[in-house]
C-alpha positions in Angstrom: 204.3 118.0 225.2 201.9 115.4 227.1 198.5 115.1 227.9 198.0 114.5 232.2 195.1 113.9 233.8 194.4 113.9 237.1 191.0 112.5 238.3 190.2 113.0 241.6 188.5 116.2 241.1 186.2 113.8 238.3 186.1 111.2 241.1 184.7 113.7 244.0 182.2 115.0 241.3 180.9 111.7 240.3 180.5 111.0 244.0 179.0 114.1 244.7 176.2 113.5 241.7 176.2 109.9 242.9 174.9 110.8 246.7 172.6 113.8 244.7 170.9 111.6 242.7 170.5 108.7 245.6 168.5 111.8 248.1 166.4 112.7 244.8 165.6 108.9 244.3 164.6 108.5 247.7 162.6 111.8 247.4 160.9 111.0 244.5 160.1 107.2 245.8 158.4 108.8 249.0 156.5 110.9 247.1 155.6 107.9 244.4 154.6 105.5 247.6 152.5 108.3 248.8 150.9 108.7 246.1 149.9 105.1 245.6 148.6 104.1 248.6 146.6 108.1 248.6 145.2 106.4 245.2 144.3 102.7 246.3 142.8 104.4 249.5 140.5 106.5 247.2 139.7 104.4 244.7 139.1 100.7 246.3 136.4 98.9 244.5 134.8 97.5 247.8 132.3 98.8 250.2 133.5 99.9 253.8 132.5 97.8 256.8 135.1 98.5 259.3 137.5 100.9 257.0 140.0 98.6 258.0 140.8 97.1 254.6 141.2 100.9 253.3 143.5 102.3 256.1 145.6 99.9 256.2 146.8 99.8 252.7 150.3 101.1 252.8 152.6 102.6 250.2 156.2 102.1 251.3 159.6 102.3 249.6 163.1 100.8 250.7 166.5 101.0 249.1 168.1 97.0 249.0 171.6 98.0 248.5 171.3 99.9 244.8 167.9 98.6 244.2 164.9 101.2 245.2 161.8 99.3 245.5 158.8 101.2 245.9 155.6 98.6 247.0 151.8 99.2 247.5 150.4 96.7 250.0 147.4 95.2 252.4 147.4 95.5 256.0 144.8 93.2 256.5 145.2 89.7 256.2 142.2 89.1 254.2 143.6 91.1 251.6 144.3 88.3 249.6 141.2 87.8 249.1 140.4 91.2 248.0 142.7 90.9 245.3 142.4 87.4 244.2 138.6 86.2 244.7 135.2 87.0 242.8 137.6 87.7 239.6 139.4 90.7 240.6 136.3 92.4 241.6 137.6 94.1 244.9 141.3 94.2 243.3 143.3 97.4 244.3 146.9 96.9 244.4 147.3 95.7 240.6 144.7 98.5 238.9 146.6 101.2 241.3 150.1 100.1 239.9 148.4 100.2 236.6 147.2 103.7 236.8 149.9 105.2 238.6 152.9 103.5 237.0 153.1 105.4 233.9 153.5 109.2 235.7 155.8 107.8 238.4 158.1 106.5 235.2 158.0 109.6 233.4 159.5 111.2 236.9 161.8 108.8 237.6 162.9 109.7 233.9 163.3 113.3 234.6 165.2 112.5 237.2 167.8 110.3 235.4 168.4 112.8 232.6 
């Protein structure tokens, strides 16, 4: 009496749960660049002029082969400036990832379970 194993049911399963997980990734990273730049739009430290600064911050995500990268970012090409002069004062991008980054791990950990 032997043992045989045949894995290609295993193999279609872990494939299966492999392109599962990838649409819940992407999901979930949609969601989590949504809700950064909905939070950077809200909550920037500086006064309106033009409401260009503020519309134009965008929350994005991209998958780089099996890296997901989920980015918050300036439209504006003073937005350096924002960020960087009079100590941080009209910083956005930073403080956002700060305040959001802790709930968007705790999801991406439910997800990964």
């Amino acid at each position: 009496m032997g043992f045989r194993f045949d894995g290609a049911q295993l193999f279609r399963n872990l494939a299966e749960q492999q392109i599962k997980t990838r649409a819940a990734l992407g999901l979930f990273a949609d969601t989590s660049a949504k809700t950064l730049e909905n939070e950077a739009k809200n909550n920037h430290p500086w006064e309106d002029r033009t409401y260009q600064a503020r519309n134009r911050l965008k929350g994005d995500y991209e998958w780089q082969g099996n890296l997901l990268r989920i980015s918050l970012s300036h439209g504006v090409d003073y937005g350096i400036y924002l960020e960087l002069c009079n100590e941080g004062k009209y910083a956005v991008i930073t403080p956002t990832i700060n305040k959001c980054s802790p709930k968007i791990m705790r999801g991406l950990d439910r997800i990964l379970k």
